[in-house]
C-alpha positions in Angstrom: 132.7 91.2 91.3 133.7 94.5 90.5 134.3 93.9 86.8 130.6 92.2 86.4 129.4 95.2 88.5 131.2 97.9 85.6 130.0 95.4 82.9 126.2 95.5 84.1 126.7 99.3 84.5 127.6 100.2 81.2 125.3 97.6 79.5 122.5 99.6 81.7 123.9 102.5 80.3 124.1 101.7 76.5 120.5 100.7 76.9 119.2 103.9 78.2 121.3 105.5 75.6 119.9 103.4 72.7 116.3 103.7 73.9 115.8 107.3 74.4 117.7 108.2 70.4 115.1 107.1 69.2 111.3 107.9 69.3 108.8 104.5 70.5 105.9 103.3 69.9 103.4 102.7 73.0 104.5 98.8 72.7 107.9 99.6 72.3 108.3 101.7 75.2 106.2 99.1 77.4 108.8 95.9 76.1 112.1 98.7 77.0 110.6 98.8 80.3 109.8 95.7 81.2 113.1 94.5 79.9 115.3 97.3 81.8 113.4 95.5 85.3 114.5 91.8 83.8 117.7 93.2 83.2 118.4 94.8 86.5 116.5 91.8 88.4 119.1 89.3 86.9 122.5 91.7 87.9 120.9 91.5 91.5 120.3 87.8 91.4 124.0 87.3 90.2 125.1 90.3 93.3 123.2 87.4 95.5 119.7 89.4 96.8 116.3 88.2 96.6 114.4 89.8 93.8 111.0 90.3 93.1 110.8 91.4 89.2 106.8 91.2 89.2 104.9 94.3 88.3 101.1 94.4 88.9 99.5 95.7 86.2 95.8 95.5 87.5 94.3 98.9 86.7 96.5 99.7 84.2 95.0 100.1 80.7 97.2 102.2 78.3 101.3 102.1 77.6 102.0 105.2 79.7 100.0 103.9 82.8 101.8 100.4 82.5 105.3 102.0 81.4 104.8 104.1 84.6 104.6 100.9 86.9 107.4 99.3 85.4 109.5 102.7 85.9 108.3 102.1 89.8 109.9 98.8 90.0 112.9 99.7 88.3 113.3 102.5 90.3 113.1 100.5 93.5 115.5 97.8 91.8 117.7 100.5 91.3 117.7 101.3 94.7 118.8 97.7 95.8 121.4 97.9 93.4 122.7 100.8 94.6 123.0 99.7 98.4 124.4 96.3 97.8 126.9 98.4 95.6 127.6 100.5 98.5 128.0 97.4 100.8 130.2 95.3 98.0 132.6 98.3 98.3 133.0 98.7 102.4 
């Protein structure tokens, strides 16, 4: 568990890395997104939590308003991650 969880970590982080070298497109930026909330949605599934990866995008008409949603649900992802983290290590 703790390799996977160092794995996941530093594929999370090579991501980040790769995406913000180089500038995006609207579309671009939207597909990084929605793939960095896949990405962290399957890590939790394999730590064993429920996951809900589905992003409502009712309302939201341009990249940057839907890019802001998916940052929203990868931010509370993220947050999951981190105490299940916590917990795997007491």
């Amino acid at each position: 568990m703790n390799t996977f969880t160092k794995t996941s970590l530093a594929l999370l982080a090579a991501a980040v890395m790769t995406t913000s070298a180089f500038a995006e497109t609207g579309t671009e930026r939207l597909q990084s997104a929605r793939g960095s909330v896949e990405a962290l949605g399957v890590t939790l599934e394999n730590m064993g939590a429920d996951v809900d990866t589905s992003v409502n995008l009712n309302g939201a008409y341009t990249f940057d308003q839907k890019v802001a949603l998916y940052n929203e649900k990868h931010a509370e992802l993220q947050a999951q991650f981190n105490a299940l983290h916590v917990q795997s290590a007491e």
